[in-house]
N, C-alpha and C positions, 0 to 999 in steps of 0.2 A: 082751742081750735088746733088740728094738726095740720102742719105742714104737708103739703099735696105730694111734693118731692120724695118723702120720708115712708116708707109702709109701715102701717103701726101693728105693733105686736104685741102680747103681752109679756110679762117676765118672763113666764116659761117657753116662751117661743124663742127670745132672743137668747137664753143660757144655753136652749138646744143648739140655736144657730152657731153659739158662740162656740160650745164645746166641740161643735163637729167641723168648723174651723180648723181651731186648733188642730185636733185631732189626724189633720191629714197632714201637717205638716211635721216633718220629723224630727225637729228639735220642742216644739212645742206639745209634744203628746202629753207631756209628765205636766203641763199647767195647772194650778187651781187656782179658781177664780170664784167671784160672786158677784152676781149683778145687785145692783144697787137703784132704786130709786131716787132721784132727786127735785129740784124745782128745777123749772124750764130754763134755761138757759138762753144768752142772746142768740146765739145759733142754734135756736132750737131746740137742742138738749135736752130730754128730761129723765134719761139714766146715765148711769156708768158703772165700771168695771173695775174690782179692787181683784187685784193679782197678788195672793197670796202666796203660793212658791211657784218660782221661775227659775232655770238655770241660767247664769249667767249670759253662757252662748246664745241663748233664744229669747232673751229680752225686746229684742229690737223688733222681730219677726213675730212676737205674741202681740207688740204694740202696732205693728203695721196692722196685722189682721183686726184686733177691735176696733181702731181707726176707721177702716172700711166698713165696718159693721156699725158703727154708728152713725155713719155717715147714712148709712142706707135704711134702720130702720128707729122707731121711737115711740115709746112706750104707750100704749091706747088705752089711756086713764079711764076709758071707760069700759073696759073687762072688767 
């Protein structure tokens, strides 16, 4: 059952979201990342985000931005 709070997406939605995130912010353009499935988690949870290269300067501002992004959406096991 998904959480009401959370709009559910599926992988390709949320990578888009994620990439065009990033994307606008200017330390963060050069990010690679991959979205991950996982089991649900107590908060809800049932992805995440493995950050493959990051600059050190925009570490922080790549994790603020998925932070928000996963707060806001979660994966709709049923696409």
């Amino acid at each position: 059952m998904l959480h009401s709070d959370k709009t559910a997406a599926t992988l390709d939605e949320i990578r888009t979201r994620v990439a065009h995130a990033l994307h606008r912010h200017p330390l963060c353009r050069d990010v690679r990342f991959e979205i991950v499935s996982t089991p649900r988690t107590r908060k809800g949870g049932n992805w995440t985000i493995t950050i493959q290269s990051v600059a050190p300067d925009a570490l922080w501002e790549a994790s603020e931005i998925v932070s928000d992004i996963q707060e806001a959406y979660e994966l709709d096991v049923a696409a």
